[in-house]
C-alpha positions as CSV (number, residue, x, y, z in Angstrom):
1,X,46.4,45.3,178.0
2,X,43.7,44.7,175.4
3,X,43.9,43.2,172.2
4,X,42.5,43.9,168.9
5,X,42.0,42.1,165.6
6,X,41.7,43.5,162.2
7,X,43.1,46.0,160.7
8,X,43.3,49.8,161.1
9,X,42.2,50.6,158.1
10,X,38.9,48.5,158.0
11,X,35.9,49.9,155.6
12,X,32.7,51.1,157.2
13,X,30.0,49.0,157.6
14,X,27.2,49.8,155.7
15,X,23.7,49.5,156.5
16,X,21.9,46.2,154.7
17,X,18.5,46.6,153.8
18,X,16.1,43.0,155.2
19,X,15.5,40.6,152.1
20,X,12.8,37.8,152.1
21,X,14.6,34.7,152.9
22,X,11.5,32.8,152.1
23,X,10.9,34.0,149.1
24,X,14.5,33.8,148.1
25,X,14.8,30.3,148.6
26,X,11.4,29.8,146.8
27,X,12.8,31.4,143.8
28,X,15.6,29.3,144.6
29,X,14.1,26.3,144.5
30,X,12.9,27.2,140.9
31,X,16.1,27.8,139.7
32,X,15.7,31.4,139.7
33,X,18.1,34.4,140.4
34,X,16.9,34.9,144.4
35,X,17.1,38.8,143.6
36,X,15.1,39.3,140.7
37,X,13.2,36.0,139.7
38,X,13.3,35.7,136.6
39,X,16.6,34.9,135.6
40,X,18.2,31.7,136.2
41,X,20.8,30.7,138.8
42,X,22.1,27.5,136.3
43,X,24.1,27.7,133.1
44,X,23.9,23.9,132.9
45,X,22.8,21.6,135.4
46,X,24.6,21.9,138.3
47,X,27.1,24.9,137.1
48,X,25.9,27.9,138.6
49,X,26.1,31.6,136.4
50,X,28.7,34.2,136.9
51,X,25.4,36.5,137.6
52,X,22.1,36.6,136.5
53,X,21.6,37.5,133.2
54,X,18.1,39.7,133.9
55,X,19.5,41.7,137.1
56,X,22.9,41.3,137.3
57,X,23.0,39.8,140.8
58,X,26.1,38.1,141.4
59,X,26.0,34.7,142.1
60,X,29.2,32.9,141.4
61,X,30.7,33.6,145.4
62,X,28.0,31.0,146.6
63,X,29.0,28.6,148.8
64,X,26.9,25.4,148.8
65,X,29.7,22.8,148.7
66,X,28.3,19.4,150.4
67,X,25.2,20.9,151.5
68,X,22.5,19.8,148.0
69,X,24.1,16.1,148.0
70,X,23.8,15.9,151.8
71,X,19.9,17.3,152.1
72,X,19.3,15.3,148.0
73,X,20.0,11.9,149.8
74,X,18.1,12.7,153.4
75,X,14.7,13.4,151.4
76,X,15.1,10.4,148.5
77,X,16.2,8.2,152.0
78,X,13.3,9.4,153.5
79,X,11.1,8.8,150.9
80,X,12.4,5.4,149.3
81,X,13.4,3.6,151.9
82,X,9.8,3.5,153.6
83,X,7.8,2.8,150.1
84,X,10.7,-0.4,149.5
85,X,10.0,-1.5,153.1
86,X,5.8,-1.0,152.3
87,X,6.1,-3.3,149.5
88,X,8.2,-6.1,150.4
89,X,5.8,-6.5,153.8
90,X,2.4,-6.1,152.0
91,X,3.6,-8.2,148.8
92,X,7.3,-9.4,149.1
93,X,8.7,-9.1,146.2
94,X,11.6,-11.1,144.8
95,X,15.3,-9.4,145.0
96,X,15.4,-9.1,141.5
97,X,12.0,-6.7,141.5
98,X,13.2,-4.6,144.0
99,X,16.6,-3.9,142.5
100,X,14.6,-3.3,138.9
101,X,12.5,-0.6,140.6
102,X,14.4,0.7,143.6
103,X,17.9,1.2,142.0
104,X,16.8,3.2,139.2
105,X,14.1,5.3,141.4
106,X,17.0,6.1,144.2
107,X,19.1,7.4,140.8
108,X,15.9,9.5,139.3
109,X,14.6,11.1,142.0
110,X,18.5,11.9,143.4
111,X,19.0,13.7,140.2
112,X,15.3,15.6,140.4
113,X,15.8,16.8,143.6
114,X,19.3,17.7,143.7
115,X,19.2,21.0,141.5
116,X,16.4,22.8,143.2
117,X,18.1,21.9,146.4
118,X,21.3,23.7,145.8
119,X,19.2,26.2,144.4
120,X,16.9,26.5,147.3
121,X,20.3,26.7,149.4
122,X,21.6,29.4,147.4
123,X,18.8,31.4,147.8
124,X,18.8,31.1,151.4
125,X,22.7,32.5,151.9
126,X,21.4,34.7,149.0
127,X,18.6,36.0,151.9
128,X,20.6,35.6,154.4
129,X,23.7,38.3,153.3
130,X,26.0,34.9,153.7
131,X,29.5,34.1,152.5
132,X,30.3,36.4,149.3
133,X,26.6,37.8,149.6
134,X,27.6,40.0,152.4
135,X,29.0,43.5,150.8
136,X,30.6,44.3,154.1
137,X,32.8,40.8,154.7
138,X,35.8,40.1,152.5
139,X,35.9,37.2,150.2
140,X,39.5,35.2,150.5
141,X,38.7,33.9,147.2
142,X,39.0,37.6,145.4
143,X,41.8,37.6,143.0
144,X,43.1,40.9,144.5
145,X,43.7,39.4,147.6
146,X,45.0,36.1,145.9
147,X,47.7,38.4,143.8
148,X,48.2,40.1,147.2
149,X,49.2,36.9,148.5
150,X,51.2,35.9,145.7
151,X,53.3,38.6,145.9
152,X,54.2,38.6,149.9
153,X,55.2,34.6,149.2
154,X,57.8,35.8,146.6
């Protein structure tokens, strides 16, 4: 007895050509369309375009989710929390001058670094062929397949 998933009717694969994952998550990192590079993967500052608006590259089936806050607060951790620790031993500081310079650093460089990060990110599934970038998977977020849906329920 063997068992098989999918259906019969399942499209042919078809052959992907290799991108350049390093230079799409450069591009990425720019906030440029990972395709092309020169249009922009931002309508505002975190909302990302439909497609870009120089090569048409569609862009909206991204799926960073948690990933830019997650890697924004390792790198300002990483970088704040040992230049607060340098100061207080070399010239100990009192509470009141850390929380006038550390608080509003941690907030600036949070929101400096988190758009090129999700940008970087999307460039790499982008280079990578993942989630919606793939033309051979199936994205269960099409509204085809959500009317499909619909209908069996009713």
């Amino acid at each position: 007895m063997s068992v098989t998933y999918g259906t019969e009717h399942e499209a042919p694969e078809i052959a992907l050509p290799k991108r350049d994952t390093g230079k799409a998550v450069l591009r990425g990192l720019f906030c440029k369309c990972p395709s092309c590079g020169a249009g922009r993967i931002f309508n505002g500052y975190l909302t990302v375009a439909r497609e870009c608006n120089s090569c048409g590259e569609e862009l909206h089936h991204h799926r960073a989710d948690d990933a830019p806050p997650y890697f924004t607060i390792f790198l300002v951790g990483h970088l704040i929390v040992p230049l607060a620790l340098g100061i207080e031993i070399a010239y100990r500081p009192d509470m009141w001058i850390h929380m006038a310079l550390w608080l509003p650093l941690t907030i600036l460089s949070s929101l400096f670094f988190l758009r090129p990060i999700k940008g970087a990110l999307i460039g790499l599934q982008w280079g990578l062929y993942m989630h919606g970038f793939d033309p051979n998977s199936v994205d269960p977020d099409a509204p085809e397949e959500a009317g499909v849906v619909m209908a069996e329920r009713s």
